[in-house]
N, C-alpha and C positions, 0 to 999 in steps of 0.2 A: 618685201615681206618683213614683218617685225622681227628681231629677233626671237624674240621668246614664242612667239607662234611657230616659225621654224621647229626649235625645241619641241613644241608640245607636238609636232606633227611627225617627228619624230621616233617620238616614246608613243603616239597613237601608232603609228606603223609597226612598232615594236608588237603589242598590243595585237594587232590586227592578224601579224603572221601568227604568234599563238593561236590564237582565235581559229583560224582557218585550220592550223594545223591538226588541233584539239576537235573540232568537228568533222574534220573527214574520218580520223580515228576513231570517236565515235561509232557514226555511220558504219566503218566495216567491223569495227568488233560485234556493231547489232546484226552484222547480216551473216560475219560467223555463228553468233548462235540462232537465227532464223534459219540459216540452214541445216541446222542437225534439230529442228523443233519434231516431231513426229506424232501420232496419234495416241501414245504411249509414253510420250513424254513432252511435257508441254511445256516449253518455254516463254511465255506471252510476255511476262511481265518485266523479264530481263531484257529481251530485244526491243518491246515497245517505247521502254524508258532511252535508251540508246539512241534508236531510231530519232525518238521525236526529237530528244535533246540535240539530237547530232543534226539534223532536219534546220531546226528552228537556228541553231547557232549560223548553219552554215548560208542560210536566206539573209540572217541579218549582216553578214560578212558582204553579202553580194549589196545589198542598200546600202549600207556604207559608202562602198567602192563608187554603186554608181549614183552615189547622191559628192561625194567627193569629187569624182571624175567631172560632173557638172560646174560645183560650185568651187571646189575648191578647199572645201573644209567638210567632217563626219558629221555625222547626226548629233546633236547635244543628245538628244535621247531617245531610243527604240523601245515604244512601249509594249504592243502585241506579243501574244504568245504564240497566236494562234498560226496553224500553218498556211491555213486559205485565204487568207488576208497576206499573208507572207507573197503565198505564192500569186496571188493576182496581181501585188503591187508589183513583182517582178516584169508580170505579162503587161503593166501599162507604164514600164520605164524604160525595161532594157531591151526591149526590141523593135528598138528607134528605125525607120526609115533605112539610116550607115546599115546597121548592124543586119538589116534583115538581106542586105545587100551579099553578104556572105551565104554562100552555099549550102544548103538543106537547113537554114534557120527559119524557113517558113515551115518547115517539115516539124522543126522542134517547136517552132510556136503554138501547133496546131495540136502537140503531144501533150504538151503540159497544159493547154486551155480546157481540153476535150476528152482526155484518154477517161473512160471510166473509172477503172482500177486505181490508178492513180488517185483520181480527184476521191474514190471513197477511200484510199489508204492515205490520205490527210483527212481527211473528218475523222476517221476513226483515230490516229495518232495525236488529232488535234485537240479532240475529246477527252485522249487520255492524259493530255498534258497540261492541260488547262491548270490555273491555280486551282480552281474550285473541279476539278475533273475526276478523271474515274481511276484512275493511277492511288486513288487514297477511297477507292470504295468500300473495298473492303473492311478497312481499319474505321472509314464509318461507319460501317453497318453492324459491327461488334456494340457502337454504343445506341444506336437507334438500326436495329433490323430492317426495319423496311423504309427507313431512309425518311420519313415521315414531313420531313423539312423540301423535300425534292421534290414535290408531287408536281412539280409545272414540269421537271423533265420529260421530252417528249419520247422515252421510251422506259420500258418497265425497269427496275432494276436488276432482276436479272439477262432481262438482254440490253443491260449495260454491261454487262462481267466482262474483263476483257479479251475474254477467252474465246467469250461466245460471237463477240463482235469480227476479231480476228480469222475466227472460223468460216464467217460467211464469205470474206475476200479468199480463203481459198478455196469454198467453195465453187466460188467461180471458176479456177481451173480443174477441181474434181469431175465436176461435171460436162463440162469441157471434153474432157475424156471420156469418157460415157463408157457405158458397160456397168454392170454388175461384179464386185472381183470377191470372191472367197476371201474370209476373215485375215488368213494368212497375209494376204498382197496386199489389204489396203493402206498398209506402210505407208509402200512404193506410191500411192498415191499422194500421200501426204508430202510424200519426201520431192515430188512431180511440183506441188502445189509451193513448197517454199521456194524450189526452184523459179519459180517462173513468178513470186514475187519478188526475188530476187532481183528479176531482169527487169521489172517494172524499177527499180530503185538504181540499178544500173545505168537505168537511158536514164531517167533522170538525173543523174549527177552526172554524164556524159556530157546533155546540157548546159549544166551549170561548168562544169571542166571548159566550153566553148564560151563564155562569156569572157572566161579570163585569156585562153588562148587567141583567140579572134579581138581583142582591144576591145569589147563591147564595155569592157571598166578600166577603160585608161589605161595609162602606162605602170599605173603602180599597181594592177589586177593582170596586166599579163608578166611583172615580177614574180607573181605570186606563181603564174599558169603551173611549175614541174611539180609541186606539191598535188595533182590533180591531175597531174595529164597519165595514167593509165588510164582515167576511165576517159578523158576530150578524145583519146586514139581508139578505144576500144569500138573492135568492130559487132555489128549486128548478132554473128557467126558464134561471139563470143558472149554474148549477153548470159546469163546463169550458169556458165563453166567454169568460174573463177573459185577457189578456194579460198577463205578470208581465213585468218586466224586470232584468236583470242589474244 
C-alpha cells in the first residue's frame, strides 16, 4: 500500500469514528425527546430532525464499512438522503451468505425488510429529511400557503404537517390498545405510543450494533462495535425501558 493512501486511510478512519460517534448521539438525544413528546406537548420537529439526521449518518457509516470491508477503500461519494434507499442497500449487501450464518440474523433480516412500522417510520423521516422535504414546510408555506409549486405531491399539504404524519405511526399503537379512555388518560396513551416507537428504533439499531459486533464490516467495524454495543446486547425484555437523556 502506498504510503499516502495509508495516511489518507487513516485520517478517513479518524473521520469515520466521529462519524459513528456523532450519530448514535444523535439517534438517543431524538428518542430522549420522543419520549416525553405527549398529546399536550408536541415535539415532532426536534426528534424528527434528530432522528433522520441520526438515521441517515449512521446507514452511511455502515456502507462505508461494508463497501471498505469489500474493497478496501470508502466510497468517494454518498449521495442519497433518503433512508429507504439507505436501508435496502443495507438489505442487499450486508447480509451476505457469512453473516446470515450468525444466529437470529435471519430473524433481523426479515425485521428491517418487512416490519411495517419501521418501513412507514423511514418514509415518513425520509420525507422529512429530504433536501426539498417537509422539515422546511412550513417556512414555505409563509411565502406560498398552499404550496402552489407542489401540487404533483402525493399528499395534501396539511397531511404533510409533520405532526399529523407522526401521529398516524402512533396511531397504530393507540389503537392497538383499544378502549375508549376519558380525557384525562389519554396522556398515558400517547406516552404508550412513544414507548413503543421507541422500541421500534431500538431493534433497529440493535441490528445495526450486530453488523459491527458479528464482523459483518470487517475488522475495522467490529473496532468500532463498544461505541453500540448497549443496544447489539440489549435484550427483547428491554426494548422501550431505557431512559435516554438530552
Amino acid at each position: 500500500m502506498p504510503q499516502y493512501q495509508a495516511k489518507d486511510e487513516s485520517l478517513q478512519f479518524l473521520y469515520v469514528d466521529k462519524e459513528f460517534l456523532t450519530a448514535i448521539s444523535t439517534i438517543e438525544t431524538g428518542m430522549a425527546i420522543l419520549q416525553n413528546n405527549r398529546l399536550g406537548r408536541r415535539n415532532e420537529f426536534p426528534f424528527m430532525t434528530l432522528l433522520a439526521n441520526g438515521i441517515e449518518r449512521l446507514l452511511k457509516i455502515v456502507q462505508h464499512l461494508a463497501v471498505f470491508h469489500v474493497g478496501g477503500r470508502y466510497l468517494s461519494v454518498a449521495k442519497t438522503h433518503n433512508l429507504d434507499t439507505l436501508r435496502r442497500w443495507m438489505l442487499d449487501n450486508c447480509f451476505t451468505p457469512a453473516y446470515l450464518q450468525e444466529p437470529n440474523m435471519h430473524a433481523d433480516r426479515e425485521y428491517l425488510a418487512n416490519d411495517p412500522v419501521l418501513l412507514e417510520m423511514f418514509a415518513v423521516l425520509s420525507d422529512f429529511a429530504d433536501a426539498k422535504g417537509d422539515r422546511y414546510l412550513y417556512m414555505d408555506a409563509i411565502v406560498d400557503p398552499h404550496l402552489s409549486k407542489e401540487k404533483k405531491k402525493p399528499l395534501s399539504v396539511t397531511d404533510r404537517w409533520p405532526d399529523r404524519r407522526w401521529a398516524k405511526l402512533e396511531d397504530i399503537f393507540i389503537k392497538q390498545a383499544g378502549g375508549v379512555l376519558p380525557s384525562e388518560k389519554l396522556d398515558e396513551r400517547y406516552r404508550h405510543a412513544s414507548r413503543e416507537l421507541v422500541r421500534v428504533i431500538e431493534r433497529f439499531m440493535r441490528i445495526v450494533g450486530r453488523f459491527f459486533a458479528f464482523r459483518g464490516l470487517g475488522a475495522t467495524g467490529t473496532g468500532l462495535s463498544a461505541y453500540i454495543h448497549h443496544f447489539t446486547t440489549m435484550h427483547e425484555d428491554a426494548f422501550g425501558k431505557n431512559a435516554y437523556e438530552i
